[in-house]
C-alpha positions in Angstrom: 24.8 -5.7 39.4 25.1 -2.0 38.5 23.1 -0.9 35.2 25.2 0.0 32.1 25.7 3.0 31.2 24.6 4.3 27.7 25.6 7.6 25.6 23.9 7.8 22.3 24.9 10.0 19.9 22.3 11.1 17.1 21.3 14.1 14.7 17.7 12.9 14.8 15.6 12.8 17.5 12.2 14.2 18.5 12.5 18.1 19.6 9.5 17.7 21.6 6.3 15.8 22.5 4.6 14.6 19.3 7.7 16.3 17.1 7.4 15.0 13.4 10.9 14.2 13.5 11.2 10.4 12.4 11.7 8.8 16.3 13.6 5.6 15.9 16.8 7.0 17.6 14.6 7.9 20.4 12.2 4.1 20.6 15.6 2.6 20.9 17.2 4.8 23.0 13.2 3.6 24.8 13.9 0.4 24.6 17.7 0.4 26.3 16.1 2.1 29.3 13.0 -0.8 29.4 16.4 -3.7 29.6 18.1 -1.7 32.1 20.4 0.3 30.6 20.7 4.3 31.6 20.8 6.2 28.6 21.7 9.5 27.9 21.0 11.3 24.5 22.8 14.2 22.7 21.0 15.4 19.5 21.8 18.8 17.9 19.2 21.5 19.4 16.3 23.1 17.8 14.2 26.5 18.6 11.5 25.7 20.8 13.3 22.7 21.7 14.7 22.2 25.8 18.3 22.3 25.9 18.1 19.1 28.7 14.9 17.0 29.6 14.1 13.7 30.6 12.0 11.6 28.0 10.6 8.5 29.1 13.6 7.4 31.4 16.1 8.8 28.3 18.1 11.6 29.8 18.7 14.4 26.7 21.5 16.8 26.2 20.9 19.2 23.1 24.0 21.4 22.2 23.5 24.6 20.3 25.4 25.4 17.6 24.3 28.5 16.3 21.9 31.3 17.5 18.0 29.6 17.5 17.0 31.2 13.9 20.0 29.7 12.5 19.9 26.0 13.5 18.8 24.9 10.4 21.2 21.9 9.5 19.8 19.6 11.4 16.4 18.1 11.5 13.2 19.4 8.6 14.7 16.7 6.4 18.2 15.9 7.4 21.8 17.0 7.3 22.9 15.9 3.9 18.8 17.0 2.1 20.1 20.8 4.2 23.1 21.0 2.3 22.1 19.9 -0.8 19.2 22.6 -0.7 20.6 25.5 0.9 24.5 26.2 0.5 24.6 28.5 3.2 24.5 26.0 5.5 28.0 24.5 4.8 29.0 27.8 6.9 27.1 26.2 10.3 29.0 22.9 9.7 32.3 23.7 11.9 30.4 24.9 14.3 27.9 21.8 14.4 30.9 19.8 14.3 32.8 21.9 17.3 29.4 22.0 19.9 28.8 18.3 19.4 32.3 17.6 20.1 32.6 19.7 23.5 28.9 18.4 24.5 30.4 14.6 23.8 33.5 15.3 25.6 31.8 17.0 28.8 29.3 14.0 29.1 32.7 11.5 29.4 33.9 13.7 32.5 30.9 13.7 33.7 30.2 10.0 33.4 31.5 6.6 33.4 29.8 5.1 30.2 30.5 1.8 29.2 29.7 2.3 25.7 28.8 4.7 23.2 25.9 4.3 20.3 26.5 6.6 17.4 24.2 7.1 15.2 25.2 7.8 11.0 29.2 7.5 10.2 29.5 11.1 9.3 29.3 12.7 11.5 28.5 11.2 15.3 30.2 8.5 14.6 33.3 10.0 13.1 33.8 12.3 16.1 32.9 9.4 19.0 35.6 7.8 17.1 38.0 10.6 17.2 37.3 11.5 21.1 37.9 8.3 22.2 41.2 7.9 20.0 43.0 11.0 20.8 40.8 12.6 23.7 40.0 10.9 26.3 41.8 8.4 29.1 38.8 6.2 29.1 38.1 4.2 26.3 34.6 3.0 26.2 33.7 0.5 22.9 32.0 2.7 20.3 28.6 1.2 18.5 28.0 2.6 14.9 24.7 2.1 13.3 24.9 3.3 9.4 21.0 4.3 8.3 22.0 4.7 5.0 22.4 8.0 3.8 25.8 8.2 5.5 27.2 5.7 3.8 25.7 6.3 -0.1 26.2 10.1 0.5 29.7 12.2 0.8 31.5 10.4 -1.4 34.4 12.5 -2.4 37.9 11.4 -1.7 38.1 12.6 1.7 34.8 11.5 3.2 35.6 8.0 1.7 39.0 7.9 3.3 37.0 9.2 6.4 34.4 7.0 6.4 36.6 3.8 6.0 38.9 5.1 9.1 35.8 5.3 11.3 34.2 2.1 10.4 38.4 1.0 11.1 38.1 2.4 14.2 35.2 1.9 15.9 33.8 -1.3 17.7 31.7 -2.4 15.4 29.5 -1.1 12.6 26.1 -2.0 12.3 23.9 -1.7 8.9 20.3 -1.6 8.4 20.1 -4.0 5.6 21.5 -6.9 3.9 22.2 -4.6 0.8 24.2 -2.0 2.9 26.3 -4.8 4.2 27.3 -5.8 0.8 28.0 -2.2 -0.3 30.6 -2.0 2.8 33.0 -4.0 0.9 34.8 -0.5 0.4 35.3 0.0 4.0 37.4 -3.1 4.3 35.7 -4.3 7.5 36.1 -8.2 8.7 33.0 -10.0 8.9 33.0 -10.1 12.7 32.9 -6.2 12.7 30.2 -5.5 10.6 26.3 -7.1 11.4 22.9 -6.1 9.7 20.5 -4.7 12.5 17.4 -2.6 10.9 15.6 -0.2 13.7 11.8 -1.3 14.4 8.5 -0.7 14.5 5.9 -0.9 17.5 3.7 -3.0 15.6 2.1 -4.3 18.9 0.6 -1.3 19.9 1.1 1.6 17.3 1.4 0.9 13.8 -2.0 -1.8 14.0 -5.1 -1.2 11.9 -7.0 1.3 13.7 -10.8 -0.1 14.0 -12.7 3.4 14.0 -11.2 4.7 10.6 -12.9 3.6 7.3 -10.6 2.4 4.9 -11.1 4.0 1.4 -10.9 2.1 -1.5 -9.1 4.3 -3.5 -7.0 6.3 -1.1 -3.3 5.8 -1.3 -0.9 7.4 1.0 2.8 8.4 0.9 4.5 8.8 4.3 8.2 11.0 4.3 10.4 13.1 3.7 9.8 15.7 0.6 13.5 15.4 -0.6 14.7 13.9 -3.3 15.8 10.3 -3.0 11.8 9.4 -1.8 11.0 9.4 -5.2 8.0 12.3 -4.5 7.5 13.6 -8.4 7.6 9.7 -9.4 4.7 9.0 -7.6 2.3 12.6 -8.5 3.5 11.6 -12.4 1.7 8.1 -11.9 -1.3 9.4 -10.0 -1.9 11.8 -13.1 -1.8 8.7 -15.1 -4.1 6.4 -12.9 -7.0 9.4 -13.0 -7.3 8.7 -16.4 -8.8 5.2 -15.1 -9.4 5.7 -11.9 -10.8 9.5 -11.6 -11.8 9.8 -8.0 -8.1 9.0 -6.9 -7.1 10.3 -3.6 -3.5 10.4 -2.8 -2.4 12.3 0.6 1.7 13.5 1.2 2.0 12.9 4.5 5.5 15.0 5.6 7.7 18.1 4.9 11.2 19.1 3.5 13.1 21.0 0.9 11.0 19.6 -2.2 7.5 21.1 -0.9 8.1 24.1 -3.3 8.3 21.6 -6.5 5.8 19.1 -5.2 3.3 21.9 -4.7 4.2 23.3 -8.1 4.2 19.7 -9.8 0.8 18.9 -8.6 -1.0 22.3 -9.8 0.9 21.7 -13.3 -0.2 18.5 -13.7 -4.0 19.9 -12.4 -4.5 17.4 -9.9 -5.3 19.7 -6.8 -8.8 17.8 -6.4 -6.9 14.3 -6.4 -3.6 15.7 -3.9 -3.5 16.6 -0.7 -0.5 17.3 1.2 -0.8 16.8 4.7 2.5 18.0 6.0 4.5 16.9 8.8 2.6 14.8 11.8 3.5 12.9 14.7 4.0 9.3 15.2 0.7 8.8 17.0 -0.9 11.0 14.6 0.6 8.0 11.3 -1.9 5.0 12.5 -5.1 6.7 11.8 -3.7 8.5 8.4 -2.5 4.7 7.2 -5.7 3.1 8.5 -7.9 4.8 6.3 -5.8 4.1 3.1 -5.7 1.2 1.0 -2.3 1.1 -0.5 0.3 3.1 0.4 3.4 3.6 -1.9 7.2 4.2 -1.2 8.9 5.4 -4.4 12.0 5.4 -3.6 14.9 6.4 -6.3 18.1 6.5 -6.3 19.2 10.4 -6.3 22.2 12.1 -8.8 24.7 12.1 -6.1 24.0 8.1 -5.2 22.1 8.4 -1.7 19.0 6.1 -1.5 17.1 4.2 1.6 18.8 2.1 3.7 15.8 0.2 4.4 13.0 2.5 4.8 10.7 2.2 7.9 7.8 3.5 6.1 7.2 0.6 4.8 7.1 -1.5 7.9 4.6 0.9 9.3 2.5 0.8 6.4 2.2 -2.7 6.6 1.9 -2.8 10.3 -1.4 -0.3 9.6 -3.1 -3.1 7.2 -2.1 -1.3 4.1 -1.3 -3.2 0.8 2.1 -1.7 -0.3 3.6 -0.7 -3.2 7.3 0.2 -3.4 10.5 0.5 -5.8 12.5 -2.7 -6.0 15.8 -1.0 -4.8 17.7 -3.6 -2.9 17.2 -2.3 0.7 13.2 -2.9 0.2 13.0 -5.7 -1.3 14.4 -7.1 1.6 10.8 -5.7 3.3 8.5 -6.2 0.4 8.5 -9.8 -1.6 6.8 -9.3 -5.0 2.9 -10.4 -5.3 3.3 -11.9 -1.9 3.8 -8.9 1.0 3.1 -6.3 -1.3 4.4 -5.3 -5.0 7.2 -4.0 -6.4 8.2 -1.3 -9.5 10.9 -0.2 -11.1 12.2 2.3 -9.9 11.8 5.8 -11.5 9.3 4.3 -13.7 6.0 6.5 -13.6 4.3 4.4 -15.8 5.3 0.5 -14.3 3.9 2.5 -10.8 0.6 3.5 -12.3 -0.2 -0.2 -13.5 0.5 -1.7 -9.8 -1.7 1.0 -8.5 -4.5 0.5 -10.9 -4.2 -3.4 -10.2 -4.9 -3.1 -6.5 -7.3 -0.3 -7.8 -9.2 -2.6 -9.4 -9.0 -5.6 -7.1 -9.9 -5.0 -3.5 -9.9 -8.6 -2.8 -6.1 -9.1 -4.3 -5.0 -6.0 -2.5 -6.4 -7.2 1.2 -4.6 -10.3 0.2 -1.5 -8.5 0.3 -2.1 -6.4 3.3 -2.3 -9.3 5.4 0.7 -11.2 4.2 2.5 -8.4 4.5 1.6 -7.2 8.4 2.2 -10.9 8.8 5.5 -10.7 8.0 6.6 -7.4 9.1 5.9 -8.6 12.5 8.0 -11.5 12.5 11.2 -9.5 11.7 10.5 -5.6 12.4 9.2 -5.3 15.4 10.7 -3.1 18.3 11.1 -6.5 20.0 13.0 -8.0 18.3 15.1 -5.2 17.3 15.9 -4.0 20.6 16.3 -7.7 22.0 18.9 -8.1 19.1 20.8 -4.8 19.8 21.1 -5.4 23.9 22.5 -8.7 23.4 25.1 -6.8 20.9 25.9 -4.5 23.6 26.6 -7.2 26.1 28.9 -8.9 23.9 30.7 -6.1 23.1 30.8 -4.8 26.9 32.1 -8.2 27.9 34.7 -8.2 25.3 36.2 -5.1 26.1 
């Protein structure tokens, strides 16, 4: 029986070997290939980047949409964190819009694909939708997976009229939580068109405890994006609260984005330069060892002013995975990760103060905190990893490709 054929649609996905850029497009795209799908990516392009390569079996088509020096919309903290911190690059967004739109319509008349996986509603999946409504003769079934930000961002009167005619119009619409699925009440979606499927973790191979790092007892870690729904001056406001009891604190920012001006300025305000350390942005391969020799590792996730918040937040899983205790914000999305006092503990969000108790508490009791480590790897494993994830998202694919 001939392989299907797979064209995923994504403004995130590694620019290179080792890229920073968060990779879970590209594991599943992995994954596809490993059940016998051929896959074929298109991401936006990047300088330095190869406009076509072959990853691991995963074919990749990058389309330019501006001259190198000015392809800054995608990627370095994503689309919507671009906009927000840097007007000027509302300019590149026709553009964007236009190259991604030739580079999806060239792949269909150069290829029979019997489905398309869009990543994010605005915009892959809004102008998958579009092609195959008005452009094209074939009509192959179109897979959109929400990640969050899509759907809690762009909420003016147009985008909500535009993201409710996508989700309409497209195949079916995937979530990466329970609590996304129960905000997509607005988009008026039957239940048979709508299913939660979070993206996963290697937690085989990858994200394990790494036996040659020392873990240190009062190391924490914070793993992401500096922009501002992760919650980054929540966390450095707590840690200037926990050296009053706990003065050797070590906290490392592992990651890059829009915020590293304030955080940088934040943490030599507060005068904690001997207790932070950022890290910047590192490779996946690079995370194991950086988790391994933390104890806890904290995901203070907010909810931003114009509404956008996690979807789920992967950096939670891979904390876990790496024998971390965790500590997180009790939005919805995570708590659907993290049960309270049993895989890890939770916080209210925002709150500087509630934080800084949890961390002392796991400060002050190794034996509580390794407690919590292990229940929580425990459970990650059983629901995260890529698995299960991938197993769940190829038997999607089949149903929908037999349907059509």
């Amino acid at each position: 029986m001939d392989r299907k054929s797979l064209l995923v649609v994504t403004s995130t996905f590694p620019r290179w070997k080792n890229d920073a850029t968060p990779p879970f497009v590209y594991e599943l795209s992995k994954h596809y290939v490993r059940c016998g799908f051929k896959v074929d990516v298109i991401a936006p392009h990047a300088y330095g980047a190869k406009r076509h390569e072959t990853m691991e079996g995963v074919n990749v088509y990058r389309y330019k949409y501006f001259t190198d020096s000015f392809q800054t919309l995608a990627y370095n903290g994503g689309i919507n964190a671009n906009l927000k911190n840097k007007k000027l690059n509302y300019f590149l967004v026709p553009f964007f819009l236009l190259f991604q739109s030739i580079t999806i319509i060239n792949r269909l008349k150069n290829q029979k694909y019997d489905l398309l996986h869009s990543h994010w509603l605005i915009p892959q999946s809004l102008i998958c939708v579009f092609i195959i409504k008005f452009f094209t003769k074939t009509k192959p079934p179109v897979l959109c997976t929400s990640h969050g930000g899509d759907l809690y961002a762009f909420n003016g009167g147009l985008m909500q009229w535009l993201k409710k005619w996508t989700a309409k119009n497209c195949t079916h619409l995937c979530v990466v939580s329970e609590a996304m699925k129960n905000d997509c009440k607005n988009l008026e979606l039957t239940t048979n068109k709508i299913s939660v499927s979070p993206m996963g973790v290697d937690l085989q191979d990858l994200f394990i405890p790494s036996v040659n790092i020392e873990r240190q007892d009062n190391k924490i870690i914070f793993v992401g994006r500096f922009v501002a729904k992760k919650g980054i001056h929540v966390l450095i406001d707590a840690i200037s609260l926990v050296k009053d009891s706990v003065p050797s604190v070590e906290l490392i920012l592992v990651g890059d984005g829009p915020l590293r001006g304030e955080v940088d300025s934040k943490i030599r305000k507060l005068l904690l330069d001997d207790n932070v350390k950022i890290y910047g942005g590192v490779s996946n391969t690079e995370l194991p060892d950086l988790y391994s020799s933390a104890n806890i590792a904290v995901i203070p996730s907010i909810i931003d002013p114009q509404g956008d918040r996690e979807g789920l937040g992967l950096v939670t899983i891979e904390a876990l995975g790496c024998g971390c205790a965790v500590i997180a914000s009790a939005l919805e999305p995570i708590k659907e990760v993290i049960e309270h006092n049993i895989s890890g503990l939770l916080f209210t969000p925002g709150n500087s103060d509630d934080l800084a108790k949890q961390i002392i508490t796991l400060l002050m009791d190794k034996t509580y905190s390794r407690k919590l480590a292990s229940t929580g790897r425990q459970k990650a494993r059983e629901k995260f990893d890529w698995q299960l994830v991938s197993s769940r998202y190829t038997k999607l694919i089949d149903k929908i490709c037999s349907e059509k």
